[in-house]
Backbone bond lengths (Angstrom), bond angles and torsions (degrees), N, CA, C in turn:
res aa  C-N    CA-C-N  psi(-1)  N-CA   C-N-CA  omega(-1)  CA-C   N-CA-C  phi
1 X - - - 1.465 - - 1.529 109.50 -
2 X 1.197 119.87 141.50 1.487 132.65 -163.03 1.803 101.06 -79.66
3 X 1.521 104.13 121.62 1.482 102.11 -176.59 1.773 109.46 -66.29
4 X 0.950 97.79 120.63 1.803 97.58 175.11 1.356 92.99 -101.04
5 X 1.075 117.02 -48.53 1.530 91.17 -141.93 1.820 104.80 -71.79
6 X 1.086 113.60 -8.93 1.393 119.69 166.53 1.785 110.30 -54.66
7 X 1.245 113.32 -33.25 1.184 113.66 176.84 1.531 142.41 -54.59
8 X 2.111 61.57 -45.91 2.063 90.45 176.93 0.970 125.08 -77.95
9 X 1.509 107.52 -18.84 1.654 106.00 -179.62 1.660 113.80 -102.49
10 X 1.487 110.69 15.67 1.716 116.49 167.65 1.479 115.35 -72.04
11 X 1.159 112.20 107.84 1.427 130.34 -177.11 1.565 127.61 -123.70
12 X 1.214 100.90 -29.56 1.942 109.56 166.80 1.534 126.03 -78.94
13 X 1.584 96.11 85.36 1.710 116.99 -155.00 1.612 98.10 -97.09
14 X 1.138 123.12 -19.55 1.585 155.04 -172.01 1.890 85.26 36.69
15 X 0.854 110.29 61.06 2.016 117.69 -179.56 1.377 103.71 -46.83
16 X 1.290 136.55 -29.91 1.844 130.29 -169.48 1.704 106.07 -98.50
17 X 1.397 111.31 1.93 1.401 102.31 168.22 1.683 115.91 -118.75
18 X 1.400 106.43 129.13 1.572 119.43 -176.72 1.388 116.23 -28.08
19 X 1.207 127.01 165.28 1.021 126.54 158.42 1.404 121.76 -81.26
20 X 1.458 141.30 118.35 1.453 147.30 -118.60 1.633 94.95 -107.39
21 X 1.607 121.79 -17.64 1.783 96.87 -169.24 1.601 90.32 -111.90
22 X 0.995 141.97 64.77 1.548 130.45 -179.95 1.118 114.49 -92.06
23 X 1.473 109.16 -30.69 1.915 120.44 177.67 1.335 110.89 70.01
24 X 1.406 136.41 -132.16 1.256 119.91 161.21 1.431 115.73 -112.62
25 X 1.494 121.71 27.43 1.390 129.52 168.42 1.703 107.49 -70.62
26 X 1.286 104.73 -172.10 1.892 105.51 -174.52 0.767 95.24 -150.14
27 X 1.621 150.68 31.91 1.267 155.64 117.81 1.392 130.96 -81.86
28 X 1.227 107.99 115.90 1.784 115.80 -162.66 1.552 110.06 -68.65
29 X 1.482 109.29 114.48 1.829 121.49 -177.14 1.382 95.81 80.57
30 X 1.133 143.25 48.00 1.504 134.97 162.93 1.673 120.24 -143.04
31 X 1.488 96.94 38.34 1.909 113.57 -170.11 1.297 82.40 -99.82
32 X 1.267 146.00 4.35 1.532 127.88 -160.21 1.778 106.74 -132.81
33 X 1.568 103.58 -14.46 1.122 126.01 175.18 1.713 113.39 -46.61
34 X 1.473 124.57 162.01 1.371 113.02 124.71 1.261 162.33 -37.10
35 X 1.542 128.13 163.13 1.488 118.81 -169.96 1.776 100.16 -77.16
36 X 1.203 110.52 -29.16 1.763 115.84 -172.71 1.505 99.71 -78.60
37 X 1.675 126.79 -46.58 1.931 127.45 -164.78 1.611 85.51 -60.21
38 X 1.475 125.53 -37.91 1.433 119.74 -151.93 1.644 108.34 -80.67
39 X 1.240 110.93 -37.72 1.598 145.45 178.32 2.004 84.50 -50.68
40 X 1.471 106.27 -75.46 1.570 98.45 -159.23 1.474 105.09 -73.08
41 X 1.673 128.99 -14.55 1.154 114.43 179.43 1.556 115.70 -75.72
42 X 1.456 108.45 -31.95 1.153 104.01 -169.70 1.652 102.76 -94.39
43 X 1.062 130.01 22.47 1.594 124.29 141.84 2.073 112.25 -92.28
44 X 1.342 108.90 -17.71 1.245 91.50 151.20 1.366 142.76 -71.07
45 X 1.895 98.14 -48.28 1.548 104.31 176.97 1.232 109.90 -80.82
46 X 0.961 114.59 171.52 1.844 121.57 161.77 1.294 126.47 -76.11
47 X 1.351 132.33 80.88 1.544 117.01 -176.26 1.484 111.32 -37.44
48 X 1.098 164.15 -30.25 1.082 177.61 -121.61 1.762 101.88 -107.40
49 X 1.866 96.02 -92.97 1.271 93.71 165.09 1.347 130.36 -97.19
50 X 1.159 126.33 -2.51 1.532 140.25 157.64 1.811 119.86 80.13
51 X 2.068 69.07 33.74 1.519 79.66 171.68 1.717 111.83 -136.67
52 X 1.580 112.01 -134.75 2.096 88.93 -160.85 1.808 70.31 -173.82
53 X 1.386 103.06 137.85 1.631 136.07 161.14 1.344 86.47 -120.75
54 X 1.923 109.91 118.33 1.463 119.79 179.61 1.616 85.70 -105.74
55 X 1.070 108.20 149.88 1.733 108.06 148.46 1.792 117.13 -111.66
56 X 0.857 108.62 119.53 1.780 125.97 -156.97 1.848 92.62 -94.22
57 X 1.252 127.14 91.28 1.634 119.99 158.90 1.348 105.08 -138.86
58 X 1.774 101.11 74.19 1.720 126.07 172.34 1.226 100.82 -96.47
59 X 1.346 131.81 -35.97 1.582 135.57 -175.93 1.615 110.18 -28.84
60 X 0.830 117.74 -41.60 1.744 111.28 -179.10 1.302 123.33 -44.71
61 X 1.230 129.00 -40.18 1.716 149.99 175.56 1.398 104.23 -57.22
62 X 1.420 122.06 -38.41 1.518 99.60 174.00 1.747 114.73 -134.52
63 X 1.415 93.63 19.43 1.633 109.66 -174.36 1.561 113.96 -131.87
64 X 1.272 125.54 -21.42 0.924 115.33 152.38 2.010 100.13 90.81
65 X 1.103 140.67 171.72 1.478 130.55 -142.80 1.460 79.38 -84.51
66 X 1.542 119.17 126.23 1.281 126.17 -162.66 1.822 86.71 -114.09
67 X 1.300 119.25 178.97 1.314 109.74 -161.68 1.444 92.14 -114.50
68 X 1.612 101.31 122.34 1.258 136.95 167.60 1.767 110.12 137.72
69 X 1.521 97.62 -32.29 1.489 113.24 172.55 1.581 104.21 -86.89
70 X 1.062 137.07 37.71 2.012 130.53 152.02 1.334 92.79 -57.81
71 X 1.003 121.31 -93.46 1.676 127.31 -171.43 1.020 119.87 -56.32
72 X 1.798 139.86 57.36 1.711 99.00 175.87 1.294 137.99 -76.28
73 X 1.910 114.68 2.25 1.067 144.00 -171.78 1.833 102.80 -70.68
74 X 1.439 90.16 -34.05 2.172 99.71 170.30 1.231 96.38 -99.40
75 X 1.462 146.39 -76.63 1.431 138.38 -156.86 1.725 116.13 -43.56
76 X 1.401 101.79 -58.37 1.337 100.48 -158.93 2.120 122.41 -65.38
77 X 1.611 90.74 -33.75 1.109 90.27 -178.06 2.198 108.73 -72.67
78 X 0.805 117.11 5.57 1.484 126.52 -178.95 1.532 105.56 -97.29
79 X 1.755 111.70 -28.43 1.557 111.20 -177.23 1.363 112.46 -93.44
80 X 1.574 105.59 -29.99 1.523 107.38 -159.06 1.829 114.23 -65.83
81 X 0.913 108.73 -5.98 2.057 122.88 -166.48 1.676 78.77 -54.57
82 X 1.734 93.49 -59.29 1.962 99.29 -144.85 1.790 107.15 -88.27
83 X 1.344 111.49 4.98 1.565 121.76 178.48 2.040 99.05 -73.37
84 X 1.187 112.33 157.72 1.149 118.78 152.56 1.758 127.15 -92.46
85 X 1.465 94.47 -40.50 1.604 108.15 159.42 1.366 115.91 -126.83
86 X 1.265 119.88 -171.54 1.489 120.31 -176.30 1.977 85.73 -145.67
87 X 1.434 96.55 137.31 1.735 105.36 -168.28 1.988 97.71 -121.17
88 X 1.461 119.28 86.21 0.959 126.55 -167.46 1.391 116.08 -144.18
89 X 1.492 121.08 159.95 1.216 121.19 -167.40 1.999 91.83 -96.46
90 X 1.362 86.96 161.24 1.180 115.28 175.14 2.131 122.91 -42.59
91 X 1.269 86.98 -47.58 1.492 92.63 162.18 1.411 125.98 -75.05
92 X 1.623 112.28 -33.91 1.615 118.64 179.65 1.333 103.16 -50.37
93 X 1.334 118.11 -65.89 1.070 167.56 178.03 1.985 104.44 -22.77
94 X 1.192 95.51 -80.22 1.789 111.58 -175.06 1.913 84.05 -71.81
95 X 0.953 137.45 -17.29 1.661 109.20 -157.42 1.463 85.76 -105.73
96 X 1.443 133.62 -57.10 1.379 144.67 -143.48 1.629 115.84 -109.58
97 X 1.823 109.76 -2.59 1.382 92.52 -172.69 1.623 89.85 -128.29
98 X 1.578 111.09 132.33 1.291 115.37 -178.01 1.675 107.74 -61.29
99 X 1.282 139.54 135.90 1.230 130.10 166.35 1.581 126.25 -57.62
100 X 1.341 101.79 -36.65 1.719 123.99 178.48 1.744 86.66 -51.96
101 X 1.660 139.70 -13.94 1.525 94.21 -171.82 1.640 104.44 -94.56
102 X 1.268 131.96 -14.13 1.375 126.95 141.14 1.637 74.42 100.42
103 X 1.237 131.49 63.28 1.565 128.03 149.83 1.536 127.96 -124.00
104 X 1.398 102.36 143.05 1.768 105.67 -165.49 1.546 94.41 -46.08
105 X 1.548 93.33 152.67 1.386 111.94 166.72 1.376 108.87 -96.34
106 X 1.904 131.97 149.22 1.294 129.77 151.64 1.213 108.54 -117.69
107 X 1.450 119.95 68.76 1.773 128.80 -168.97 1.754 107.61 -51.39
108 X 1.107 110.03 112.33 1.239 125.36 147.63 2.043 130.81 -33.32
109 X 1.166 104.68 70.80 1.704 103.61 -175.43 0.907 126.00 -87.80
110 X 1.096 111.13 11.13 1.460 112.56 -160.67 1.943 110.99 -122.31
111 X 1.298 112.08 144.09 1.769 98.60 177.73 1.409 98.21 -176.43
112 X 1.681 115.92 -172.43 1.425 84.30 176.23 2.007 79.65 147.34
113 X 0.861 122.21 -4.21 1.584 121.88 176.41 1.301 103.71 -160.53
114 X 1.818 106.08 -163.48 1.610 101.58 176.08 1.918 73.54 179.79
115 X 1.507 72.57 163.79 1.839 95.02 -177.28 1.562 127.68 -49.82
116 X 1.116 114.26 8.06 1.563 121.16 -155.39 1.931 83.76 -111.11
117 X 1.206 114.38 -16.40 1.464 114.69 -174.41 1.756 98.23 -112.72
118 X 1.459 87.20 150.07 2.036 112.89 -175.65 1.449 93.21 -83.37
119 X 1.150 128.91 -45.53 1.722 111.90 172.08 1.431 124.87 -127.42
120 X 1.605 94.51 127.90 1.460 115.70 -149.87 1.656 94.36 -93.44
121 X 1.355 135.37 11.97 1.071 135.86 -149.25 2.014 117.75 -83.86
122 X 1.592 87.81 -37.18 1.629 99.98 -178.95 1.569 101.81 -85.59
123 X 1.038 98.86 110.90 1.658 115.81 167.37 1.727 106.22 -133.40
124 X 0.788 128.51 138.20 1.473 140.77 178.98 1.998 116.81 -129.76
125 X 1.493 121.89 146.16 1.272 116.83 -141.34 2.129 81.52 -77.43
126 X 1.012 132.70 121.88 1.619 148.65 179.87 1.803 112.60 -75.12
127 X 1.810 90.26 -37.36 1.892 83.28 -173.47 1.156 102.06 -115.98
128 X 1.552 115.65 139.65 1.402 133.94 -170.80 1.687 113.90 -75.02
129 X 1.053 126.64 139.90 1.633 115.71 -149.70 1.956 92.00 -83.33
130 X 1.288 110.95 -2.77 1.675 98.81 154.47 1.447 135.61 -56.35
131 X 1.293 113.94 -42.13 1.372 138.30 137.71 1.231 111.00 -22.11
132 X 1.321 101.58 -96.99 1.405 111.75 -172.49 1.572 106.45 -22.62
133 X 1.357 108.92 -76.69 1.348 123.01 -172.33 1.651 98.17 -45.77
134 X 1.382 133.33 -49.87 1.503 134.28 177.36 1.641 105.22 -17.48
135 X 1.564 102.71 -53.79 1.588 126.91 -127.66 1.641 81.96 -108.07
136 X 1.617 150.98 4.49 1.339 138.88 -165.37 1.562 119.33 26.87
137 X 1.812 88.88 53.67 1.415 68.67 178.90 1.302 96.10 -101.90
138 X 2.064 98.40 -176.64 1.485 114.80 -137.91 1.583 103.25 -101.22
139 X 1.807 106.30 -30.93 1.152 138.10 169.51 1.348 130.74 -148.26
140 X 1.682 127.36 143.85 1.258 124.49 -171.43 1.513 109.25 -102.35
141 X 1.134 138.07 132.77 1.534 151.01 -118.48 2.048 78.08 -133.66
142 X 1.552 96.60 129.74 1.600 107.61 169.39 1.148 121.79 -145.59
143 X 1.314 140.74 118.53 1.400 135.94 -155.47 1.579 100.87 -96.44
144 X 1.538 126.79 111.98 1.386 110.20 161.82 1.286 111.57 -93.39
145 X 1.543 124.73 172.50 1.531 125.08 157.46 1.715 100.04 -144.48
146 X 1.636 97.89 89.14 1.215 121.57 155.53 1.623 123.17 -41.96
147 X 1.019 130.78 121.94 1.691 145.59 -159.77 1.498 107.65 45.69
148 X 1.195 124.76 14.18 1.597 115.94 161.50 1.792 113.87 -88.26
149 X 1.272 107.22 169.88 1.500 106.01 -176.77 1.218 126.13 -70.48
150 X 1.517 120.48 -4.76 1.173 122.50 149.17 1.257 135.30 -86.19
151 X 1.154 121.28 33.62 1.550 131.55 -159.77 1.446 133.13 -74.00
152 X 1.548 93.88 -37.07 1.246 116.68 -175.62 1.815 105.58 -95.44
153 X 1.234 132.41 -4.38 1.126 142.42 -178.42 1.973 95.77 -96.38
154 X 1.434 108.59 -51.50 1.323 112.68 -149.00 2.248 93.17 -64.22
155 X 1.619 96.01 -50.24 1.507 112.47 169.20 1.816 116.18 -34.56
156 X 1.234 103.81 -55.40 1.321 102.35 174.65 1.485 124.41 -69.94
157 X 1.197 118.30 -25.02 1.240 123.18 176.73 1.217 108.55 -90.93
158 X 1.355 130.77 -30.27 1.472 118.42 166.90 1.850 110.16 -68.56
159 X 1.430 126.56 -22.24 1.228 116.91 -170.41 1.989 92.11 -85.14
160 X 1.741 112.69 -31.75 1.660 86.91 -170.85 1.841 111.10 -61.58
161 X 1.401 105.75 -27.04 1.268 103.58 -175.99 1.542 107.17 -64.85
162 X 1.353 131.55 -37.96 1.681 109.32 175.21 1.030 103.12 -76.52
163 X 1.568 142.35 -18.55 1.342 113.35 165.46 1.465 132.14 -46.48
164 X 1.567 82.30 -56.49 1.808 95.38 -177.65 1.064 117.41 -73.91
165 X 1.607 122.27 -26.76 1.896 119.39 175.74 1.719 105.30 -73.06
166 X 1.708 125.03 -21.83 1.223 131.43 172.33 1.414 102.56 -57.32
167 X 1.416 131.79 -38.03 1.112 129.36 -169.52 1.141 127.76 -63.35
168 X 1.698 105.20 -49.74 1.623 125.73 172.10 1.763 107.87 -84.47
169 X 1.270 146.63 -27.32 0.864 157.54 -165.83 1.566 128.32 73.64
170 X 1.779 81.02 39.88 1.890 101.79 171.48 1.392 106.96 -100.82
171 X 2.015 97.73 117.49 1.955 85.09 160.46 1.019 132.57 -60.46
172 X 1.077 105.70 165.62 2.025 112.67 157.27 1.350 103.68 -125.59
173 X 1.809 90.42 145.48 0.968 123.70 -179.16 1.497 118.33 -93.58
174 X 1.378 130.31 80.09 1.426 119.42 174.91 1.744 117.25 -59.30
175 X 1.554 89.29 128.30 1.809 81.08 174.49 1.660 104.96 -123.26
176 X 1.283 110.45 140.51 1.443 121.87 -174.73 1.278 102.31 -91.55
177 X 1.339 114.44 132.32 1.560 144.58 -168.66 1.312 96.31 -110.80
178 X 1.805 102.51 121.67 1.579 105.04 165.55 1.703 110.17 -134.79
179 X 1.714 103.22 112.16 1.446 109.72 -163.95 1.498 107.04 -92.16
180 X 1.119 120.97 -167.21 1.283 149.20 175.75 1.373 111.63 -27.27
181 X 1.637 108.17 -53.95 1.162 119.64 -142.64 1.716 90.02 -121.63
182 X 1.124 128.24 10.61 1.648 131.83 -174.62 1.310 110.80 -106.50
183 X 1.436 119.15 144.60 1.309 122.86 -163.82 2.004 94.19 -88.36
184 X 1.226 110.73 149.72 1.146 114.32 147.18 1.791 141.66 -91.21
185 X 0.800 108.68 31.18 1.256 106.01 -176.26 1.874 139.90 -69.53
186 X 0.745 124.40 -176.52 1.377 131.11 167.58 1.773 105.18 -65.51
187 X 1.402 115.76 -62.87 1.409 118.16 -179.32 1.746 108.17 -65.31
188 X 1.149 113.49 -49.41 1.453 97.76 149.66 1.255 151.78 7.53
189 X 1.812 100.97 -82.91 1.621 100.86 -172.63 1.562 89.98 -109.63
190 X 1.152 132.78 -5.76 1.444 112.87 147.87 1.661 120.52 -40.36
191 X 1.462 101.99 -64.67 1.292 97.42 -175.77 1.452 125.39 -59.59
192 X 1.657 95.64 -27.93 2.256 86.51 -175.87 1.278 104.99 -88.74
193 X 1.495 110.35 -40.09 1.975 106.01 174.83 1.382 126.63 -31.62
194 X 1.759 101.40 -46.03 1.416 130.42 -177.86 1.816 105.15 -77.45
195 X 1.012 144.15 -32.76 1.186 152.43 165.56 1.417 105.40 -52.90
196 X 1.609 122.19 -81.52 0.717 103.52 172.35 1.913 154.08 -77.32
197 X 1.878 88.72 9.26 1.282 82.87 162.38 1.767 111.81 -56.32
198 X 1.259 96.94 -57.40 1.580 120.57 -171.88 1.377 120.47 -47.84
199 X 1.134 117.57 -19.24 1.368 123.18 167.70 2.093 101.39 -78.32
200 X 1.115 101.44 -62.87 1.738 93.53 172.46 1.602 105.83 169.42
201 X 1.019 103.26 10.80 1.675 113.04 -168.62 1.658 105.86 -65.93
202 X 1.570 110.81 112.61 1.577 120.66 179.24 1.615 104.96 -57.99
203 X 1.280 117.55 -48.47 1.467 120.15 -179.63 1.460 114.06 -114.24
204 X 1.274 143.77 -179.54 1.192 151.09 -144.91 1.715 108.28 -174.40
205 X 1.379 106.51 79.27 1.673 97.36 173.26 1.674 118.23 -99.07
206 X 1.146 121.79 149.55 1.396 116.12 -155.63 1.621 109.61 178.78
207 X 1.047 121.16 174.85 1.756 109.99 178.21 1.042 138.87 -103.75
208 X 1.193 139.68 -179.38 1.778 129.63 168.76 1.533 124.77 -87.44
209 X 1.250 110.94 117.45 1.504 82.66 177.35 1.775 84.45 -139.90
210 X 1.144 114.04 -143.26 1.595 140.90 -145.85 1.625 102.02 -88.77
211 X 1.824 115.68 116.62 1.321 104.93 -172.12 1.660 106.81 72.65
212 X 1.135 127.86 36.24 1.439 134.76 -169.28 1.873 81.49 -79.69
213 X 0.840 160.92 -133.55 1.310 151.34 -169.48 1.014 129.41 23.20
214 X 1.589 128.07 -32.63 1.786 123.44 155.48 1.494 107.29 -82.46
215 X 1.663 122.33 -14.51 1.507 95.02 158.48 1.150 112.01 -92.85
216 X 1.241 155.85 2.13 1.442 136.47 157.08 1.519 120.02 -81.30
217 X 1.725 102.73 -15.56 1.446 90.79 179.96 1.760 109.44 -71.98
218 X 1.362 81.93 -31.84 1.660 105.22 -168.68 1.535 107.93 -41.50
219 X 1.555 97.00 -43.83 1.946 108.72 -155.23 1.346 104.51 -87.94
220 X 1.518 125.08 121.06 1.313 116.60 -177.69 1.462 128.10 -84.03
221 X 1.848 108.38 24.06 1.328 112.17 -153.10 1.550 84.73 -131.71
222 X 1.593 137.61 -167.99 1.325 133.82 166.38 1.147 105.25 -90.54
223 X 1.617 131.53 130.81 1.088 126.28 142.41 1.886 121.66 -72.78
224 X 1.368 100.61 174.26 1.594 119.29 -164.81 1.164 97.14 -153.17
225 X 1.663 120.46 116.22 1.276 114.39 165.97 1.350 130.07 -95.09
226 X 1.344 102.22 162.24 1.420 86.22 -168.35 1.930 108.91 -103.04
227 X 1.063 111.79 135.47 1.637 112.94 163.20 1.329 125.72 -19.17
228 X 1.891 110.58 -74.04 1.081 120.30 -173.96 1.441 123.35 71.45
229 X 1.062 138.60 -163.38 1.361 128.66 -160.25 1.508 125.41 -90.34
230 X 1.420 118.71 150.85 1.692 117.70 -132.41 1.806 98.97 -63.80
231 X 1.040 113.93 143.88 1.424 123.43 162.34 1.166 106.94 -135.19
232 X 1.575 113.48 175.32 1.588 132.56 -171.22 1.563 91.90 -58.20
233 X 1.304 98.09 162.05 1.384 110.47 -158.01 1.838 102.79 -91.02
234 X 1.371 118.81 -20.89 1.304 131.65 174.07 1.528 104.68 -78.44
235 X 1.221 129.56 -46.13 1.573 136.84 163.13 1.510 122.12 -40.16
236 X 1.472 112.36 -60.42 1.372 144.72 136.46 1.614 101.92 11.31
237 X 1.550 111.82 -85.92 1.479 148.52 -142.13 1.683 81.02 -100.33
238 X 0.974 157.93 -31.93 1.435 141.57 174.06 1.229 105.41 -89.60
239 X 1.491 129.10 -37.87 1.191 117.22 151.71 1.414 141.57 -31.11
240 X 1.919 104.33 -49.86 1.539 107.65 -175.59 2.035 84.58 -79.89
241 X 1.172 146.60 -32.90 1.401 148.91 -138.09 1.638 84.61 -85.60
242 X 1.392 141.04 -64.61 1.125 139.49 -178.41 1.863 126.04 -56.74
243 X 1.698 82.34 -27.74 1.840 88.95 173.57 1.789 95.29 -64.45
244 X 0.808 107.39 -64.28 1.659 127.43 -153.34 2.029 96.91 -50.45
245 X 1.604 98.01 -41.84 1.312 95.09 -170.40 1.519 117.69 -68.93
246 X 1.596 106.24 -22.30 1.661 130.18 -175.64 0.900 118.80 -87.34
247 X 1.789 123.52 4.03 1.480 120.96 156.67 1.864 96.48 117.62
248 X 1.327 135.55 4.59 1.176 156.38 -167.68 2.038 93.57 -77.38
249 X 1.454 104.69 121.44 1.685 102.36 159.07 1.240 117.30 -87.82
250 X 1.223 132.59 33.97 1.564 125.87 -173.79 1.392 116.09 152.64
251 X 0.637 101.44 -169.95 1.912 111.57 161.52 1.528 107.21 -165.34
252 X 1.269 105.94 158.55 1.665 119.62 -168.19 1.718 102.58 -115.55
253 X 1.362 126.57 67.62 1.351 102.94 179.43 1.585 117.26 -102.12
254 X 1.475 104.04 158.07 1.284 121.83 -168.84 1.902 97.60 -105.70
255 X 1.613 92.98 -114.19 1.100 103.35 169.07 1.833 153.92 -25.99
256 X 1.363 87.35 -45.22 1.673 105.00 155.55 1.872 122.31 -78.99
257 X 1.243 93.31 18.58 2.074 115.71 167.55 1.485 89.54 -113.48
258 X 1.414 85.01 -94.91 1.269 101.85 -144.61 2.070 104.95 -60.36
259 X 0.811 135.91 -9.80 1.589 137.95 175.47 1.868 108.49 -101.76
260 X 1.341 113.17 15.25 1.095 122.83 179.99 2.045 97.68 -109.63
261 X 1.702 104.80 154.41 1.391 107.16 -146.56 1.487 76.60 -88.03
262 X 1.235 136.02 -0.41 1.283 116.56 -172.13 1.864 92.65 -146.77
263 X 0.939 113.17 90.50 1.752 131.28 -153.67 2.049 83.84 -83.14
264 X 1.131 116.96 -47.32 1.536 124.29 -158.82 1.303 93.02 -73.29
265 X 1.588 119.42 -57.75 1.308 108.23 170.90 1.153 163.78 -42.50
266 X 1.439 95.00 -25.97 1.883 137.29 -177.19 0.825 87.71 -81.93
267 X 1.804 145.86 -71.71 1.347 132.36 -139.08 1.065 113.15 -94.54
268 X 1.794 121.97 0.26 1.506 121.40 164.83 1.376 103.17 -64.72
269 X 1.709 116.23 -45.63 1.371 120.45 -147.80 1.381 98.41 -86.03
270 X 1.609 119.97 -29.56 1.256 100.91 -177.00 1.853 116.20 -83.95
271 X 1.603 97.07 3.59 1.567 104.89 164.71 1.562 111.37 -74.53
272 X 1.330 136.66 -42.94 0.983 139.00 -150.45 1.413 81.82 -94.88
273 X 1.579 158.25 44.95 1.400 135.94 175.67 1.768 72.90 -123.42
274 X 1.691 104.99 -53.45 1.552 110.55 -155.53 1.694 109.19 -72.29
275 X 1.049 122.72 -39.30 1.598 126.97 177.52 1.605 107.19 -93.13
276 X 0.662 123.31 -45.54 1.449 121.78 -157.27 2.271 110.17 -104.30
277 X 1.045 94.76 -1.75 1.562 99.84 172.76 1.431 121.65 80.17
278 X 1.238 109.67 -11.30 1.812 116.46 -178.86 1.768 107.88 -62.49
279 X 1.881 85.13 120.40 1.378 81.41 -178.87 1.479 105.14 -67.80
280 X 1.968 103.68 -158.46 1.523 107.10 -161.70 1.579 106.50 -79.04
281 X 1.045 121.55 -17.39 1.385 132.11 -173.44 1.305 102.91 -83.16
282 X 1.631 139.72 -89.67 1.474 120.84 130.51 1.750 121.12 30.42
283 X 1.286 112.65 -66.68 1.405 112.37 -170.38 1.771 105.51 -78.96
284 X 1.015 99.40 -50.73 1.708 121.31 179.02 1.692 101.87 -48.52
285 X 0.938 121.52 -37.40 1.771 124.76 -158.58 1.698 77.62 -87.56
286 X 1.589 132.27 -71.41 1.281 162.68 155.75 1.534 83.36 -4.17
287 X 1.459 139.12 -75.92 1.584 139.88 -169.71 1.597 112.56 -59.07
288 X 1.378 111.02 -34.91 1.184 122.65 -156.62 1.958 95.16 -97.36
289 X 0.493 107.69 -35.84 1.579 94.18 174.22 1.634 120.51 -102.18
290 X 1.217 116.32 4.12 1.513 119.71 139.26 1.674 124.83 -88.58
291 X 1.429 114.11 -16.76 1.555 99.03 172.45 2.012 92.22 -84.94
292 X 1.144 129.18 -7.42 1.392 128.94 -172.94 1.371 112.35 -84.87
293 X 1.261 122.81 -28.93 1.486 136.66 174.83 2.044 111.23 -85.11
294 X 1.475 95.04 -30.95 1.613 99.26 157.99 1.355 118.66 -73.70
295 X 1.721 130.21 -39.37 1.247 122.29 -178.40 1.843 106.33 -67.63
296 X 1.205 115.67 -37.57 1.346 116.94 166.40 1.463 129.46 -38.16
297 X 1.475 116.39 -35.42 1.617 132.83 -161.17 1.711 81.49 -81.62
């Protein structure tokens, strides 16, 4: 029987001390890497600040033109300038994103249902890392859903992809899926963040919640949070401001861009929280007097 309670009682996260193997790389657990894993990470993160504004418009694959994404053939090329990566499937991607803008890819491989079904859980990795490699991308995108009934499917398919991205020297990106029926907690995304570091996952996308600082101390890889579903646009920006402060390399947002009335605006401001240090208030004043200089035009 699987020791839990060993789990529950892990508490020595020591959160105010660095992470000890970084070397002089700026990606957390990736000093030990290759010259190519380091090559595509560091077109995700920022050598600079050694972090990553993803823009996430994968939703189509199991949602279908979700609202803000009708057009990504108009939206995306207007967002992608101020993104660090672009988090998209293979079709978004080749149809809607000019190549001339020269931004990391976080290819989407993963799929395997769609909204018309009660469990979204079986997804299996769909694009063959020839592809991938076709497409330069920077990282291969894997959806797990840790204690859902697809669990043991989602695990294996996130480990063939570090096999095979180990091969070419493309990370993967494990991203933790939290459905309907999944708890959010603190013990939670400790445990799947931490899983899938351990399985081999270069990055770690996943969400914020409570004590967000013993899971990043916890995770020896970067986490990326994710947005998640649209809120006020000041909420938004304390959201990405609290990831960042809790030990977070980035955030991946989708919806809180692009479903915001001023999509160009948001993702400057939520650039200036992640690179540039402006807290959420800071960013918010920062949002609010560029959609004010647009109502002016």
């Amino acid at each position: 029987m699987a020791d839990i309670i060993g789990n529950k009682a892990a508490k020595n996260f020591a959160e105010s001390i660095p992470f000890a193997n970084n070397g002089d790389f700026h990606v957390k657990g990736a000093a030990n890497l290759d010259w190519g894993m380091k090559d595509r990470l560091s077109r995700i993160f920022n050598p600079k600040s050694g972090k990553t504004v993803m823009l996430a418009f994968d939703h189509g694959y199991f949602m279908g033109p979700t609202s803000g994404l009708e057009r990504l053939d108009i939206l995306i090329p207007k967002l992608a300038k101020h993104a660090d990566c672009l988090m998209g499937t293979r079709g978004a991607i080749r149809s809607s994103v000019p190549p001339r803008f020269n931004k990391s890819i976080a290819l989407r491989a993963s799929s395997g249902s769609s909204i018309l079904q009660d469990d979204l859980s079986r997804e299996s990795m769909v694009v063959d890392i020839e592809d991938a490699i076709r497409m330069n991308a920077s990282a291969i995108a894997i959806q797990t859903f840790i204690g859902a009934a697809g669990q043991k499917e989602t695990i294996e398919q996130l480990n063939k992809a570090v096999n095979l991205g180990t091969r070419y020297s493309i990370p993967t990106m494990g991203v933790v899926a939290v459905g309907k029926e999944m708890e959010r907690t603190t013990q939670f995304f400790l445990l799947a963040t931490r899983m899938l570091a351990e399985f081999g996952a270069s990055i770690v996308k996943t969400y914020y919640c409570d004590d967000f600082e013993k899971v990043a101390s916890a995770c020896p890889v970067p986490l990326v949070v994710a947005g998640g579903k649209k809120i006020h646009e000041k909420d938004a920006l304390t959201l990405a401001y609290r990831s960042v402060q809790g030990g977070a390399a980035g955030v991946d947002m989708g919806r809180n861009i692009f479903q915001s009335e001023f999509p160009e605006e948001m993702i400057e401001a939520v650039t200036k929280v992640v690179h540039e240090g402006y807290t959420d208030i800071e960013a918010y004043d920062y949002f609010l007097n560029l959609t004010n200089e647009k109502h002016k035009m």
